[in-house]
N, CA, C and O atoms as a MOPAC input file, in Angstrom:
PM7 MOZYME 1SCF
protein

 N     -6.00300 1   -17.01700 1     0.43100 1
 C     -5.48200 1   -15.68000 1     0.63700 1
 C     -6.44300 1   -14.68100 1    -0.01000 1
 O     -7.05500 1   -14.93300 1    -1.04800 1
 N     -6.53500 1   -13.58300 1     0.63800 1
 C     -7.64700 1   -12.59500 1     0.03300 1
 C     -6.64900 1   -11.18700 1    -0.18400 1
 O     -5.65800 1   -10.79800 1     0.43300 1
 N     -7.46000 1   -10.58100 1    -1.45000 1
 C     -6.83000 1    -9.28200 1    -1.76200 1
 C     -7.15500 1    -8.21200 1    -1.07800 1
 O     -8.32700 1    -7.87700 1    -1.25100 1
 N     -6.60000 1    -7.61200 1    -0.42800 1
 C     -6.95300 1    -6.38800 1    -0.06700 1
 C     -7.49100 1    -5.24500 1    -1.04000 1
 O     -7.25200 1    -5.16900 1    -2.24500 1
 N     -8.43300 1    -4.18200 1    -0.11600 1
 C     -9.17900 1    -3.56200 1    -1.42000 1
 C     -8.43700 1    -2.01600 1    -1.17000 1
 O     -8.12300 1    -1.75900 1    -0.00800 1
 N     -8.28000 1    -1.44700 1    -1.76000 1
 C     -7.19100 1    -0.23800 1    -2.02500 1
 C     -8.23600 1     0.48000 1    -2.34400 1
 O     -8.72400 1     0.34900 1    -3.46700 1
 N     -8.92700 1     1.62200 1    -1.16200 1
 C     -9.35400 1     3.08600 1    -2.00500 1
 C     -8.74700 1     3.91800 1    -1.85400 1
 O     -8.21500 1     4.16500 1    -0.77200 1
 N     -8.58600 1     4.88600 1    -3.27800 1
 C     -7.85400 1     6.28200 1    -3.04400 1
 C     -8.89500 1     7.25400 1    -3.66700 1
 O     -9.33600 1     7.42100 1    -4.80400 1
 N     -9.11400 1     7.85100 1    -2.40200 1
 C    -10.20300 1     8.85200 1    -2.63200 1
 C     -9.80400 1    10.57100 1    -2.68500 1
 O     -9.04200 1    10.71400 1    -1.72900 1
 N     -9.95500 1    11.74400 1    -3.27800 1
 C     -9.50500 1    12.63800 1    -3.62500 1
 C    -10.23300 1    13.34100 1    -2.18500 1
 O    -11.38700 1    13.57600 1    -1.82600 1
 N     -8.64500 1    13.55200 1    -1.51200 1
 C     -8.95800 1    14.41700 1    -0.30300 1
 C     -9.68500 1    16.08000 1    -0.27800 1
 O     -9.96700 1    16.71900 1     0.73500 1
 N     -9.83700 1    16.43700 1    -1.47100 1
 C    -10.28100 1    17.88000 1    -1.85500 1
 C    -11.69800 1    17.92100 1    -2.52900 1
 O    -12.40100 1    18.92400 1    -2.65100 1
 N    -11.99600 1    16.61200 1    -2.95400 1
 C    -13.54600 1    17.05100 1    -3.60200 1
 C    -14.33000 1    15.81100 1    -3.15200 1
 O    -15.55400 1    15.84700 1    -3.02900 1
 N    -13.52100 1    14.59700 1    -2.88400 1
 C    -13.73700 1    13.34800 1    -2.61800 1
 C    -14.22800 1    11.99700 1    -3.90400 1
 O    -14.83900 1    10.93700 1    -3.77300 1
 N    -13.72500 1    12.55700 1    -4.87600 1
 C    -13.80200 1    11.58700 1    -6.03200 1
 C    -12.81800 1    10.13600 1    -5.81800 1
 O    -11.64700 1    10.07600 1    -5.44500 1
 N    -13.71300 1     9.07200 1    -6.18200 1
 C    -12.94600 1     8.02000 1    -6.36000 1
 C    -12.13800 1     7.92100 1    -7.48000 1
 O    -12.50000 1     7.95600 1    -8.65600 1
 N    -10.91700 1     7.78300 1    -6.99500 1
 C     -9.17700 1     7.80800 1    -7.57900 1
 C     -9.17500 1     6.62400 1    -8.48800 1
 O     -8.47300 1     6.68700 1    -9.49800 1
 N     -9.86400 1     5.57100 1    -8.25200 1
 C     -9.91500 1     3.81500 1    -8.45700 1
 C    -10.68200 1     3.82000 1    -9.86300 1
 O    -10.31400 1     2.99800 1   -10.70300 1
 N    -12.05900 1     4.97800 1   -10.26300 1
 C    -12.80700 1     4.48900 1   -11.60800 1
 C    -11.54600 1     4.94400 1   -12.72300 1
 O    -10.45900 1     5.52300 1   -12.70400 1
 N    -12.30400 1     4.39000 1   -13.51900 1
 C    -11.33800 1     5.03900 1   -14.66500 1
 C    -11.90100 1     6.03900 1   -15.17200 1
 O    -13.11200 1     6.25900 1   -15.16200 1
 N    -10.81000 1     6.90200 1   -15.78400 1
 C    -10.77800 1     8.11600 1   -16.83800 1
 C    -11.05900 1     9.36500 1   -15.51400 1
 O    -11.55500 1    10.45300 1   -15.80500 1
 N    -10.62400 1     8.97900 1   -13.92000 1
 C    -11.23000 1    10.29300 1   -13.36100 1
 C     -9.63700 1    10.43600 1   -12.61900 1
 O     -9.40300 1    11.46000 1   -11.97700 1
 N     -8.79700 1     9.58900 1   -12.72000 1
 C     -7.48300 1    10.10800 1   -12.18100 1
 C     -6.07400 1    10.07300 1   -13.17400 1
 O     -6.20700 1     9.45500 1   -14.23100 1
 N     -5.12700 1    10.51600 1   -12.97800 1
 C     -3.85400 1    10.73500 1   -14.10000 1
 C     -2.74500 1    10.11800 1   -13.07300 1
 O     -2.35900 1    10.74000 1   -12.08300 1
 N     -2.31000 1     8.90000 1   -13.40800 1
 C     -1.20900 1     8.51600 1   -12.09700 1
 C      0.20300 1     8.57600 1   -12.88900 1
 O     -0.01300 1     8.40800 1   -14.08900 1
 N      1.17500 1     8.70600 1   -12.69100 1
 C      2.43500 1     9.44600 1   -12.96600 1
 C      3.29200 1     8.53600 1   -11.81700 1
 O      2.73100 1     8.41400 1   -10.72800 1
 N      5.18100 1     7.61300 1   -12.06300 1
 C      5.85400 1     7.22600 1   -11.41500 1
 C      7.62400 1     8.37500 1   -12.43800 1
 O      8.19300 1     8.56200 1   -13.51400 1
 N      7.61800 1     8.68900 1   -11.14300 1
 C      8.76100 1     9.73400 1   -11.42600 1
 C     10.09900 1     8.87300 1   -11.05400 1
 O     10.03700 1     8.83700 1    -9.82500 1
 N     11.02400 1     8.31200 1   -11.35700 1
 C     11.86400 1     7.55400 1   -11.42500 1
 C     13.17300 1     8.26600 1   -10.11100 1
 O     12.99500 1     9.46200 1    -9.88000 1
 N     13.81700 1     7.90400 1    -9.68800 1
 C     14.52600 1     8.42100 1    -8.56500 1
 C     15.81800 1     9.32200 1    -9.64200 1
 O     15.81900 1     9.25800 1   -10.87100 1
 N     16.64500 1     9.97000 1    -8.95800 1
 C     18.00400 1    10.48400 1    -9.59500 1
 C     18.70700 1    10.11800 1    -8.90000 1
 O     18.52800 1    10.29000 1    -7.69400 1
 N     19.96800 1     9.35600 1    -9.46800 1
 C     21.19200 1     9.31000 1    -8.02600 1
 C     22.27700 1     9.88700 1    -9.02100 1
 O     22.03400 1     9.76200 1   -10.22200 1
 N     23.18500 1    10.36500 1    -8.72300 1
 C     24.55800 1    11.26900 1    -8.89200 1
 C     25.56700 1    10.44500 1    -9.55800 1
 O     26.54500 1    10.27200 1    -8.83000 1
 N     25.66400 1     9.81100 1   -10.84100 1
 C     26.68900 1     9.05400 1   -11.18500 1
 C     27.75300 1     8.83000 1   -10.74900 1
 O     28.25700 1     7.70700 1   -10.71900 1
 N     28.29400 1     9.90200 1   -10.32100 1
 C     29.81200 1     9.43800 1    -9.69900 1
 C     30.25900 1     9.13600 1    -8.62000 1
 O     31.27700 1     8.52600 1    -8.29400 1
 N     29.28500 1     9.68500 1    -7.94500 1
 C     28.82400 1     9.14600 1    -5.96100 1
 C     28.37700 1     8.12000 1    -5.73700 1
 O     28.86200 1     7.19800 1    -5.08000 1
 N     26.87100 1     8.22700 1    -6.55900 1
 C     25.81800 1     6.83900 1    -6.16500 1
 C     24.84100 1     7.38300 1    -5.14600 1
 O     24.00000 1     6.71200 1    -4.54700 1
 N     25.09900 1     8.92800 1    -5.00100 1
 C     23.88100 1     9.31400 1    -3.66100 1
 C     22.80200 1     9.65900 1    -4.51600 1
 O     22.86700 1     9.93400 1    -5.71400 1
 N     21.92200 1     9.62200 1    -3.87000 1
 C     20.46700 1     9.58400 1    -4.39800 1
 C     19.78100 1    11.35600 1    -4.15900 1
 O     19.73400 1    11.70300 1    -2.97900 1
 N     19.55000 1    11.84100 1    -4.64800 1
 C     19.39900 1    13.25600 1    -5.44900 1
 C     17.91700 1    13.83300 1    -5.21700 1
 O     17.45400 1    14.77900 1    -4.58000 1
 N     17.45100 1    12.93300 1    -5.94200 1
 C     16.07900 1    12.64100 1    -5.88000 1
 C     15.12700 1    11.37100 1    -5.33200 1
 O     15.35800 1    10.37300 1    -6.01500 1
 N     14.24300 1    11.15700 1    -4.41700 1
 C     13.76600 1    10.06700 1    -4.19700 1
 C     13.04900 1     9.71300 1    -5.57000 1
 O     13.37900 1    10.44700 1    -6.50200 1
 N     12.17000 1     8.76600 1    -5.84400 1
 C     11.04800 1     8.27300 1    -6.47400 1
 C      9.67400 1     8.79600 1    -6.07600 1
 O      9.32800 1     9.23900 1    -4.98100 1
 N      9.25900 1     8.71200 1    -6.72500 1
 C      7.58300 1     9.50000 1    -6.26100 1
 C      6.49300 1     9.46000 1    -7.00500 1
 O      6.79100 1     9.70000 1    -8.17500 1
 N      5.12500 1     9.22500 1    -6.82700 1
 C      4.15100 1     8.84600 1    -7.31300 1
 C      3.06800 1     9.61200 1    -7.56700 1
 O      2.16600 1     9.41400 1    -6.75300 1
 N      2.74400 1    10.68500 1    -8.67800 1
 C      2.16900 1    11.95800 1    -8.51300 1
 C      0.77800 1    11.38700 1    -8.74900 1
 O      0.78200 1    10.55100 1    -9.65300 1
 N     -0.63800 1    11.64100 1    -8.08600 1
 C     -1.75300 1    11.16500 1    -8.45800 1
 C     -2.90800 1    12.25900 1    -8.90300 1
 O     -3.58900 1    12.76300 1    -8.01000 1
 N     -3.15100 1    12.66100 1   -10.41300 1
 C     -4.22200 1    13.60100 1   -10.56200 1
 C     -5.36600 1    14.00800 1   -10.65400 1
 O     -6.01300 1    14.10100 1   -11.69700 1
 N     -5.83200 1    14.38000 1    -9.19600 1
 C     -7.84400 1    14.18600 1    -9.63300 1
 C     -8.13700 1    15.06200 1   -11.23300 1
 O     -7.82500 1    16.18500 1   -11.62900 1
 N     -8.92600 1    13.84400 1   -11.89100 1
 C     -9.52000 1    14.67500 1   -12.86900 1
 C    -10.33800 1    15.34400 1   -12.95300 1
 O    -10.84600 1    15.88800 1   -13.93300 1
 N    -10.66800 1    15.39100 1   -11.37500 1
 C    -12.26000 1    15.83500 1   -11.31300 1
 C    -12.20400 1    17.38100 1   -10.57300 1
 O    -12.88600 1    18.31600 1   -10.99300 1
 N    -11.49100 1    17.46800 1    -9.67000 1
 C    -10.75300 1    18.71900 1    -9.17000 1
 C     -9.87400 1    19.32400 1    -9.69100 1
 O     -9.77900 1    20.54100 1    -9.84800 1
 N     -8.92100 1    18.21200 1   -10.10100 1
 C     -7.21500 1    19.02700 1   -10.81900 1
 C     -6.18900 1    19.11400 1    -9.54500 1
 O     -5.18700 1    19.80500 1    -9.72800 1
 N     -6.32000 1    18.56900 1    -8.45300 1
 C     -5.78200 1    18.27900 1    -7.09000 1
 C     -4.43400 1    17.34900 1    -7.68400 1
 O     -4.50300 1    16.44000 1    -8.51200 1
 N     -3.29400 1    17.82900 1    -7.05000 1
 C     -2.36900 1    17.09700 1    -7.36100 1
 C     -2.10300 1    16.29700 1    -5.96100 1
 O     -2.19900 1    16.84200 1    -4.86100 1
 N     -1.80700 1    15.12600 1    -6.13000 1
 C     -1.77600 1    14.02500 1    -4.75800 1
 C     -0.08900 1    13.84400 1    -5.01100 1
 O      0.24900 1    13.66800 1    -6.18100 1
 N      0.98100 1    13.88000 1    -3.96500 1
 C      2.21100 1    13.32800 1    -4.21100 1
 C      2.01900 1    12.63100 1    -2.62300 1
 O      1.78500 1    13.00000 1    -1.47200 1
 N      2.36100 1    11.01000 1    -3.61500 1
 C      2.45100 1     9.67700 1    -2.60700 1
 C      3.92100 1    10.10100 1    -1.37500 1
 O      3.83500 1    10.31100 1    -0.16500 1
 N      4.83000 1    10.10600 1    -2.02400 1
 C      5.85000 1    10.50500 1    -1.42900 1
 C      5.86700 1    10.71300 1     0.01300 1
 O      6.65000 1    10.30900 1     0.87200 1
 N      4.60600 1    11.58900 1     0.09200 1
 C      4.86000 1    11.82500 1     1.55700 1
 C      4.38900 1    11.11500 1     2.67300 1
 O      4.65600 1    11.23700 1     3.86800 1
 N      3.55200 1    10.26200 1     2.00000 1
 C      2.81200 1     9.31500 1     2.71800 1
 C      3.95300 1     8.42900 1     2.96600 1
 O      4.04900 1     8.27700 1     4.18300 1
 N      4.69200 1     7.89800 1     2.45200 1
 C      5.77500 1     6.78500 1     2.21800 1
 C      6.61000 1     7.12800 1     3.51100 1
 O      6.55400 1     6.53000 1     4.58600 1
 N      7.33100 1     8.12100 1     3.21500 1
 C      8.05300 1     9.20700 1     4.40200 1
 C      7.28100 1     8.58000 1     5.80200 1
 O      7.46800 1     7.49800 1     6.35800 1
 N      6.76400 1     9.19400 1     5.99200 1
 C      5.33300 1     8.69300 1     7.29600 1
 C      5.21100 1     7.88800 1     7.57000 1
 O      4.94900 1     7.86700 1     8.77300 1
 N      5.24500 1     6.63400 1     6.96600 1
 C      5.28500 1     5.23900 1     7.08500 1
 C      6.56900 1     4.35500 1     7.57000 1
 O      6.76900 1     3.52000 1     8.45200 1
 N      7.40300 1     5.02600 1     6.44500 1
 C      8.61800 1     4.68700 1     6.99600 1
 C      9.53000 1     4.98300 1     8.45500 1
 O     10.23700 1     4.28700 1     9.18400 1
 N      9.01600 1     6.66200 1     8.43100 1
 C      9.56200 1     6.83900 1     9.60000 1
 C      8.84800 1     6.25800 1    11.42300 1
 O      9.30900 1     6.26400 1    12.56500 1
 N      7.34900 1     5.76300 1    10.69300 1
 C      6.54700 1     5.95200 1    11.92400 1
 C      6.41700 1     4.56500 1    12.66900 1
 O      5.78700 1     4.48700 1    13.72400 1

């Protein structure tokens, strides 16, 4: 079995997302409504070029995927 290779490249300046010390990755935890159980907030994955200051939210990519 082989790994797939994952680049995330910064759509605004084009820095690689993958070296270290050039991106800030962030997992924002979902909210759901205690007394319902509905979900409030999704989950979401904020990604920060360090090199631009470009904020990346995965989220929407997910959306896209899912729906497509």
């Amino acid at each position: 079995m082989v790994n797939d290779r994952l680049h995330i490249i910064c759509g605004n300046c084009g820095q690689d997302l993958k070296e270290s010390g050039m991106a800030t990755w962030e997992y924002v935890p979902g909210i759901k409504d205690e007394e319902t159980g509905e979900t409030i907030q999704s989950a979401d994955v904020f990604i920060r070029c360090d090199n631009c200051a470009t904020i990346h939210f995965l989220k929407k990519y997910m959306e896209e995927y899912k729906d497509g």
